[in-house]
C-alpha positions as CSV (number, residue, x, y, z in Angstrom):
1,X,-4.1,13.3,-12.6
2,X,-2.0,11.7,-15.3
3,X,-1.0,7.8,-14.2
4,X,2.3,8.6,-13.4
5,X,1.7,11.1,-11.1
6,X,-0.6,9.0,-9.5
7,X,1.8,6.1,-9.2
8,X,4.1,8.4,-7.4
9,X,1.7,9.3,-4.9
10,X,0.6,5.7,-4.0
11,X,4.4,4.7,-3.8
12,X,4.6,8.1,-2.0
13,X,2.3,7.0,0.6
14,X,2.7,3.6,1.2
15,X,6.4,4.3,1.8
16,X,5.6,7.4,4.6
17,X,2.9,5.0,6.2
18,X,5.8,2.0,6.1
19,X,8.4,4.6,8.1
20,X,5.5,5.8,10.1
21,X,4.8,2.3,11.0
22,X,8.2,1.0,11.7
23,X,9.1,4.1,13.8
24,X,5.9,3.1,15.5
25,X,7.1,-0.1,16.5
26,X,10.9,1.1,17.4
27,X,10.1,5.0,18.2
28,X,14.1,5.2,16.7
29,X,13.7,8.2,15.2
30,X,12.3,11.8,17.3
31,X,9.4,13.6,15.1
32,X,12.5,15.7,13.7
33,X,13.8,12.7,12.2
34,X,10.7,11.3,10.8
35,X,9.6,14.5,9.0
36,X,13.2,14.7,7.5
37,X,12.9,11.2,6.2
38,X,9.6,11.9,5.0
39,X,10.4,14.4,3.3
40,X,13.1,12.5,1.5
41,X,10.5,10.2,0.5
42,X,8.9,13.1,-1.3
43,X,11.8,14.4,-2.7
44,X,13.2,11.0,-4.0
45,X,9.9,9.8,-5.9
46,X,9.3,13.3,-7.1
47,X,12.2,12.6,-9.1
48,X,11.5,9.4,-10.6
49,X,10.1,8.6,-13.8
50,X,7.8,6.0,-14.4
């Protein structure tokens, strides 16, 4: 795995297990809601380039 990519997947992870965390703590969002915003989080640092 090439550094990038694994740069992406540790900023990947640590921001799911941040929302995981948070929702957690609150239980705002309904399991719905938390695989929509995780998959966001895929999505968005997919696209970066590092």
């Amino acid at each position: 795995m090439s550094d990038a990519n694994e740069k992406k997947l540790n900023t990947m992870k640590a921001k799911i297990l941040k929302a995981e965390q948070e929702n957690l703590k609150t239980r705002e969002k309904t399991n719905d809601q938390m695989v929509e915003s995780i998959r966001r989080i895929i999505n968005d640092e997919a696209k970066k380039n590092y």
